[in-house]
N, C-alpha and C positions, 0 to 999 in steps of 0.2 A: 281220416278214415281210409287210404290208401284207395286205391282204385275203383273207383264206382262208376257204374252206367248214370248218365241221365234218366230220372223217370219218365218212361214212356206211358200213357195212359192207355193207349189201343194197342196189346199185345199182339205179338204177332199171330198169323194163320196157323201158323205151321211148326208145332213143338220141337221138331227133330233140330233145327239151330239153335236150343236154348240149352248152355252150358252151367250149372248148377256153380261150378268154380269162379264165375266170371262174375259170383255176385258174393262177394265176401262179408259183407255187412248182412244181419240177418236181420229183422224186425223182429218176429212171430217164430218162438216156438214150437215143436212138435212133438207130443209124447204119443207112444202108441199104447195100448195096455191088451195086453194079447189076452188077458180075460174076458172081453167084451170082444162082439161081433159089430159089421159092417160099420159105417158110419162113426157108430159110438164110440168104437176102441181106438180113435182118434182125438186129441185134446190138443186145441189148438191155445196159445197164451204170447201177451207182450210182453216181456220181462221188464221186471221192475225198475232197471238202469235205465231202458228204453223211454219207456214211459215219464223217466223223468224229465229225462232228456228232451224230450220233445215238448211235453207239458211247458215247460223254464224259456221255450222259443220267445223271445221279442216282439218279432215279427209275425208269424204265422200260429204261436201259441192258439189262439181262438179254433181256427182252422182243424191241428190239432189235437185238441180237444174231444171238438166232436168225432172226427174221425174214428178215435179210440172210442170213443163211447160207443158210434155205431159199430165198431165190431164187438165191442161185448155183449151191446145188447144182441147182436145176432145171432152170435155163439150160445147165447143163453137161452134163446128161442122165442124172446119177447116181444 
């Protein structure tokens, strides 16, 4: 996966030291759709290689799991 940060759970304060390049692995998708306003015109998604990916874990497979589940179900509004 070439260079990655450890995950840190407690992000930092202060956005302005946070480099977008320094994080080359993406999880989560982002589509904008300039037909829809605020909020909406954002779609956020795991891609499906990801998903596999993580789903197939040995170890932390359960883990997850759920995790993906609760971001869909978030995303979905349920």
């Amino acid at each position: 996966m070439g260079d990655v940060r450890v995950y840190n759970p407690t992000p930092p304060e202060t956005t302005s030291s946070i480099d977008l390049r320094d994080y080359q692995f993406k999880m989560v998708e982002l589509k904008v759709n300039g037909r829809e306003s605020g909020l909406r015109k954002y779609e956020f998604s795991i891609p499906p290689k990801t998903r596999a990916l993580y789903h197939s874990d040995i170890l932390y497979g359960a883990q997850w799991r759920q995790l993906i589940r609760d971001f869909d179900e978030r995303l979905l509004g349920n």
